[in-house]
N, C-alpha and C positions, 0 to 999 in steps of 0.2 A: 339780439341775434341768438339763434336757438344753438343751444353748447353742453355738449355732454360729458364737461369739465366739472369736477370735483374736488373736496376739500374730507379725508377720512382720517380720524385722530389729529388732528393739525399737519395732514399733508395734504399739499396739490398732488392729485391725479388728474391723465387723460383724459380716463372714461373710468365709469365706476365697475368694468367688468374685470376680475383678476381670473389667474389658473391657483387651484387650488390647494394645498399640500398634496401630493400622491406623485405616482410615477412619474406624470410630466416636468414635476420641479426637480429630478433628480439629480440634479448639479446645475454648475455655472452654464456649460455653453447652453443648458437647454432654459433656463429663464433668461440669457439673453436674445436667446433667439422668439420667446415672448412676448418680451419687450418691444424687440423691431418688427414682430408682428402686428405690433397695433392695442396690447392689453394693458390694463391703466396701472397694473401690477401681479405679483404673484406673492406664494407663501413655500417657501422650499419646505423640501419634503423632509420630515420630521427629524429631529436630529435627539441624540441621550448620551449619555455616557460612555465609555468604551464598552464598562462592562453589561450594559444590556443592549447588544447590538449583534444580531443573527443574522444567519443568512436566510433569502428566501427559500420558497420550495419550488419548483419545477415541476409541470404549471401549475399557474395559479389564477385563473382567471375562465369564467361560464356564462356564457350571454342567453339571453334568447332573444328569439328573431335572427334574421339574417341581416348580413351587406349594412344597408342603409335603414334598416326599420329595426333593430338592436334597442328593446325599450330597458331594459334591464343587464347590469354586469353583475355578476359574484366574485367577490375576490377574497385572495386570502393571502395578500400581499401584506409585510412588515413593515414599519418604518425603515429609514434608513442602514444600509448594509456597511457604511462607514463608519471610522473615527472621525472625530474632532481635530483630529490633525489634518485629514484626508480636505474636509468639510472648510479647513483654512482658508487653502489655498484655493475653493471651489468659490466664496464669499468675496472673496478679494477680489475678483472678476467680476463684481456683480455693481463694484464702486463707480461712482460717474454716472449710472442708466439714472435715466429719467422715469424713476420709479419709487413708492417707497421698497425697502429690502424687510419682508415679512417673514418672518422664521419661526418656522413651528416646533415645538420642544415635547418633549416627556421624560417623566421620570417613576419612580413605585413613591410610594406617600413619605419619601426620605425626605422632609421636608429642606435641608442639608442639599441635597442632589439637586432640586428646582430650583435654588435661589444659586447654585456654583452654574447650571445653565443658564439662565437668565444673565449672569454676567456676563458669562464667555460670550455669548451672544450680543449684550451691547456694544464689548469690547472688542467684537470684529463687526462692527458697523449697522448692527441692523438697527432697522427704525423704529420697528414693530415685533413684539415679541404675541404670537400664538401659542397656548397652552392645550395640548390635545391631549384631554381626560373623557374619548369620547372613540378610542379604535376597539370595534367588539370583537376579535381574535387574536390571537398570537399573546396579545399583552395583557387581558385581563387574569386570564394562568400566571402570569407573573406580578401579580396585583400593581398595573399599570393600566391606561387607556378607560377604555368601560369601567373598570373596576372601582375607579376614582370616579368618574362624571356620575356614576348612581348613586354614590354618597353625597348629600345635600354636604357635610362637616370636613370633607376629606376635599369639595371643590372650593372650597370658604379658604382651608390649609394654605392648600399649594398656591391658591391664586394668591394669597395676602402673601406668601413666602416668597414670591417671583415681585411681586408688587413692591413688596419693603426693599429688595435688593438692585432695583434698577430705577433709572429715571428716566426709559422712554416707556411707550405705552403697551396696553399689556391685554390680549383679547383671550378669553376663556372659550374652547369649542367644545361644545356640548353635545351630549349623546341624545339621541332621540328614542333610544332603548331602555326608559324612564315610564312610572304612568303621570307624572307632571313635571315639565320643561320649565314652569315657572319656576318652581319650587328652587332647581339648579341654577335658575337665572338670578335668583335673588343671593343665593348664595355665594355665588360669584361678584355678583356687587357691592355685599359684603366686605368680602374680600379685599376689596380696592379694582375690580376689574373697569377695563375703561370703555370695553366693548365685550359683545358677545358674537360668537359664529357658532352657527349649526345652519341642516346637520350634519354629520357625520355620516357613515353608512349605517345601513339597518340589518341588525342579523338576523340570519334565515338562509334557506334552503331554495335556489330558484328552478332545479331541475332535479329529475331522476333517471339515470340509465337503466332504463326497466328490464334493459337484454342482458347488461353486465352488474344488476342490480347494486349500482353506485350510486351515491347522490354527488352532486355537485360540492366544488367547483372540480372533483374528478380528479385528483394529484393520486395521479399512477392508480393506486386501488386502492386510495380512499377518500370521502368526501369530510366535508367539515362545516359544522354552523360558522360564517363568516359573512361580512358585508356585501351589502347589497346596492348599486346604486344606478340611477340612470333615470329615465322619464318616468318609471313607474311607479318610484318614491316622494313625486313631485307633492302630493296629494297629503302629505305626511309631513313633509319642508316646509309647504306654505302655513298648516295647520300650526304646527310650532311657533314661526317666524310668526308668527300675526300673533297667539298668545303670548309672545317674550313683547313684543312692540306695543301690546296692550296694559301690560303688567309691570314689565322691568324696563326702565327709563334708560337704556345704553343703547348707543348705536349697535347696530344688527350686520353682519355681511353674512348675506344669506346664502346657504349651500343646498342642495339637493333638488335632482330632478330638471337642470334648466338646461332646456335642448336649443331653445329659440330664443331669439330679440323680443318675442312677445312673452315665453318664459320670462325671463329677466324684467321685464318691467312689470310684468306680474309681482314678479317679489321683492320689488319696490313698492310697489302701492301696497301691497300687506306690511310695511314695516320696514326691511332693508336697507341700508344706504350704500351699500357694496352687495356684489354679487358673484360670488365663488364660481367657476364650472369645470369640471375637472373629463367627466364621462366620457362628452360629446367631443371633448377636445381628444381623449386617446381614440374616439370613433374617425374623428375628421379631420387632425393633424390643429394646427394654431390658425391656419389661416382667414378661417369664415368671420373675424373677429372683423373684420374689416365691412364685408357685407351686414353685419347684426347694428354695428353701431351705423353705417350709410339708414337704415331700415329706422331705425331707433328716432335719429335726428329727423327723419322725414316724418315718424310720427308723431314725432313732439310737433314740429313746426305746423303740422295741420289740424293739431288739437290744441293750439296756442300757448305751448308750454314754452318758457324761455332758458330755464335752467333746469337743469335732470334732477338734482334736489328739488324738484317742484312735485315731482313724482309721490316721492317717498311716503307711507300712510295714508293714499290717499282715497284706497278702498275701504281701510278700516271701517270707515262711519257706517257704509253699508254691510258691515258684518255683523248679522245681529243673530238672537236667540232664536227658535223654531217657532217661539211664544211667539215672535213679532212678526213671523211672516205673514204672508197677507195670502187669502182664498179669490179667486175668480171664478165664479160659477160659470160662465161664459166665453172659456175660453175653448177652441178646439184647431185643429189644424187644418190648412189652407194648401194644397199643391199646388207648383206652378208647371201648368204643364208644356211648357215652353223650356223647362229644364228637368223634367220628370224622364229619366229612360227606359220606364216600364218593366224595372226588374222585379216589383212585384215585393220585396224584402219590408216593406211598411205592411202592406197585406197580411203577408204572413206573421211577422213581428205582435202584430194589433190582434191576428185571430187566434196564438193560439198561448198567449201570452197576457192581452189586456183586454179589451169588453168588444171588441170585433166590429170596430165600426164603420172601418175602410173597406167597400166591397171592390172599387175601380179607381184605385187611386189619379190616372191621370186624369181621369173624367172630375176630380172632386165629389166622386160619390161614397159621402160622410155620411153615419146615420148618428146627430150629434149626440140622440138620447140615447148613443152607447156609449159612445166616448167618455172615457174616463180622464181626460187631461192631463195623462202624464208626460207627454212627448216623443214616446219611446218612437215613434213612428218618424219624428225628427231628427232622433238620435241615429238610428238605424242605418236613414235615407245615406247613400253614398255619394250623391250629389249636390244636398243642400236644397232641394227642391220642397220642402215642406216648411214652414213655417207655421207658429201657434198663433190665431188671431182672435180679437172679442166682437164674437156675432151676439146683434142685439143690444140689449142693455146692459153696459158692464154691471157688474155687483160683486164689488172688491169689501171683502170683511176679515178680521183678522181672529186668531180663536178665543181671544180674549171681549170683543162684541158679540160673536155669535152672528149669525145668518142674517141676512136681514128678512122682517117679516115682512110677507105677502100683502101688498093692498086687499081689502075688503075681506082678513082672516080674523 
């Protein structure tokens, strides 16, 4: 029976999809109402010491797109605005769900500070301790968040400092504003880490108010490099997730970019065995969680998967070097003109951009010795009406054989 029942750090979960440290976790009634949503867990939004705990700024949040097409957020939201007192009694609420209780922490590299939260935190029940050396505002000025996750020694510290002082399990999240992921991953494994998450958000700038010459995320009348996250980071998420799954041997719950149920099993098959989503959930409330896992189980069960752990790495094999990719001399695009609506944007796309060799597209009139085979004419189409096919004789070579030679040369 197809089941998208799970086992993460030696806990049963529902499903392996959670909401993620950020706004949505920000207390007890809002991860129970998570829960009864239908999500296999969460990570409350980050918690520290009395004394590093601000308040936010008003606003703090920059999207682009509108409504329902919102591919990108910038935020420049802080951890937690509470105490540990406050944070008690918000925990204590959270006893009994059928869920693990994931709790995210930070500290500055007091190694003293990591390992007195890491207690506090077992000792109000959580299951799973998150370590967040990976938020790129507000905290690396305080040499916290980012500050920590880009020193390969300083994430080796805290994780072994949090690892030595507790005996449940302990995931390190990772900044992806690094120029290698590996490198932090190993260091965290070092450490004693039991898992890894990333990523984090990405910093940058998503917008400019060109009239009132602001950039984003626009708080009153000034902007700020702060995180970035949503669909458009996807590209970046997976890239990581698939180099820690290659390199560093610890379970993965992967974050960034996952808008869809095909998102999500996306970054499974690069590595993942959990799936963070935080974005999509402040775009669309808790509830689609219901619809993504119905979606999920139907397409496990008609690609004959029986367990969701069946997923996980299962693209890696085909993730290879550029050296490996393979050439088709013969391949070119095919319309179907029974779905073509003659907008003409392949046309254009092809003439004034690639080798021009779509003169009528519904007609299929292709002049193939221009066509350059790169798809873009696929890419474009708004309908799906193009497709790339091998006319004649394939002739697949990779750069490492070289072309094959011509009979009678």
């Amino acid at each position: 029976m197809t089941d998208l029942r799970t086992e993460f750090l030696g806990f049963e979960m529902d499903n392996p999809l959670i909401i993620g440290s950020a706004s949505p976790t920000v207390d007890g009634a809002h991860m129970r109402k998570i829960v009864d949503a239908g999500w296999g867990s969460y990570v409350v939004k980050t918690l520290s010491l009395d004394k590093n705990v601000r308040p936010d700024v008003r606003p703090r949040l920059n999207g682009i797109g509108r409504y329902s097409n919102i591919i990108n957020l910038q935020n420049c939201e802080l951890i937690t605005t509470h105490n540990l007192d406050w944070w008690e009694g918000q925990l204590r609420m959270l006893k009994g769900l059928d869920a693990p209780m994931m709790v995210s922490i930070m500290a500055t590299p007091d190694l003293d500070d990591w390992a007195a939260l890491g207690r506090w935190c077992e000792e109000h029940g959580a299951s799973i301790i998150e370590l967040n050396v990976s938020c790129p505002h507000g905290c690396p000025e305080e040499h916290m968040g980012m500050f920590i996750g880009q020193d390969p020694q300083l994430v080796h510290d805290v994780t072994k400092a949090v690892k030595d002082e507790v005996s449940i399990p302990v995931m390190t999240k990772l900044t992806p504003n690094v120029t290698d992921i590996v490198q932090m991953g190993k260091a965290a494994k070092k450490g004693g880490a039991d898992a890894l998450s990333t990523i984090n958000t990405i910093a940058g700038i998503n917008a400019v108010d060109i009239y009132k010459r602001l950039p984003a995320p626009m708080v009153l009348t000034h902007g700020t490099i702060s995180g970035n996250s949503g669909a458009s980071v996807r590209m970046i998420a997976y890239k990581w997730v698939a180099d820690l799954a290659q390199n560093v041997k610890l379970p993965i719950s992967g974050i960034g970019g996952i808008d869809s149920w095909q998102a999500a099993i996306g970054m499974m098959m690069l590595g993942a065995s959990t799936v963070q989503v935080v974005t999509e959930a402040m775009f669309e409330g808790f509830g689609f969680v219901q619809e993504w896992k119905r979606r999920m189980l139907e397409f496990m069960h008609e690609e004959g998967y029986e367990s969701v752990d069946e997923l996980i790495g299962l693209a890696l094999p085909s993730l290879s070097s550029y050296e490996d990719l393979e050439v088709e001399d013969h391949l070119y695009p095919e319309v179907n003109d029974d779905v073509c609506v003659q907008c003409q944007r392949c046309k254009i796309a092809c003439g004034d951009t690639g080798g021009g060799a779509i003169t009528t597209p519904y007609l299929n009139d292709i002049d193939d010795e221009k066509c350059l085979g790169c798809a873009l004419c696929a890419v474009v189409c708004p309908v799906g009406a193009i497709d790339m096919v091998v006319r004649g004789e394939s002739q697949r070579w990779t750069r490492e054989q070289g072309p094959p030679v011509e009979k009678g040369v």
